[in-house]
C-alpha positions, 0 to 999 in steps of 0.5 A: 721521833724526829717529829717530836721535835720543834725549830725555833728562834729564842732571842734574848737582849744580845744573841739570837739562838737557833736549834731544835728542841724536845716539845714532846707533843706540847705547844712552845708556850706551854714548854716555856709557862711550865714553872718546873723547870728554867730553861731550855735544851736547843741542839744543833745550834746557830748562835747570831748577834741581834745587832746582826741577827741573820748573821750565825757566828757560831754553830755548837752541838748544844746549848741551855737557853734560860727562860727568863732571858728569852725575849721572845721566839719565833716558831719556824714554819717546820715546826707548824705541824707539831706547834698545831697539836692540841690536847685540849677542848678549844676556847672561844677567842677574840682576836686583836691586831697588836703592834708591840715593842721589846729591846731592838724590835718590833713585833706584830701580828693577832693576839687571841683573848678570851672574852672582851674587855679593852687592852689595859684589862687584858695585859692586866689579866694575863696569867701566863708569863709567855704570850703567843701572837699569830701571823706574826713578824719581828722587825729589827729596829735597828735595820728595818729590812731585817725581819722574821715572821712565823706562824707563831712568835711567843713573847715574855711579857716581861720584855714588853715595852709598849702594846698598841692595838687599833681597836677593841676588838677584831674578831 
């Protein structure tokens, strides 16, 4: 059963919030775009200030992360082989180099749309809250040296400052 459970890294604007939770077979996005529920369960927590987000000041049996809150988090490399897991057909997608901005980061990394268009019309069009981007990395802007990368880092949409992108397409 310890393999139904996934390592990650939810950031909100203050605190970086370390633990494992129950993805049950599902992927993180699909955890954090279910509208049945608010929040989130993390266990074995480690609890870090952003402004020194490698830095635990608190570790606690368990903690409740509210969705809305999450910034973005970041999938650690562990928890790759249940994040992989796929109960669906695959889609075909194009993949584009993004550069994005949220409060205290900068995140880059390939973000995977279907079908073609240009960037406006596909920020427009998307329906999910939570967005993954893969072979991704999280600068801290502050202190530039301090950094996360992931196979995978889903960002809330709402959070996002700026996206940038320098080309159509790089498929």
């Amino acid at each position: 059963m310890e393999d139904q459970y996934g390592l990650v890294d939810f950031f909100t604007h203050q605190y970086r919030v370390g633990g494992s939770i129950w993805m049950g077979g599902q992927r993180l996005t699909d955890l954090l775009n279910d509208k049945r529920s608010s929040s989130l369960e993390v266990r074995n927590v480690q609890i870090a200030r952003v402004i020194t987000p490698k830095e635990v000041v608190g570790t606690y049996a368990s903690a409740v992360v509210e969705k809305e809150r999450i910034v973005f988090a970041v999938i650690r490399a562990e928890a790759a082989e249940v994040r992989q897991r796929r109960f669906y057909k695959h889609v075909v997608t194009e993949q584009w180099d993004v550069f994005l901005t949220v409060p205290f980061f900068e995140l880059s990394g390939k973000l995977h749309v279907r079908g073609k268009g240009d960037l406006q019309t596909m920020v427009k069009d998307w329906t999910s809250q939570f967005v993954p981007i893969t072979q991704a990395r999280a600068v801290f802007t502050l202190y530039p040296e301090v950094s996360f990368d992931g196979e995978v880092i889903v960002v809330n949409k709402a959070h996002i400052e700026v996206i940038c992108s320098d080309s159509e397409s790089a498929s």
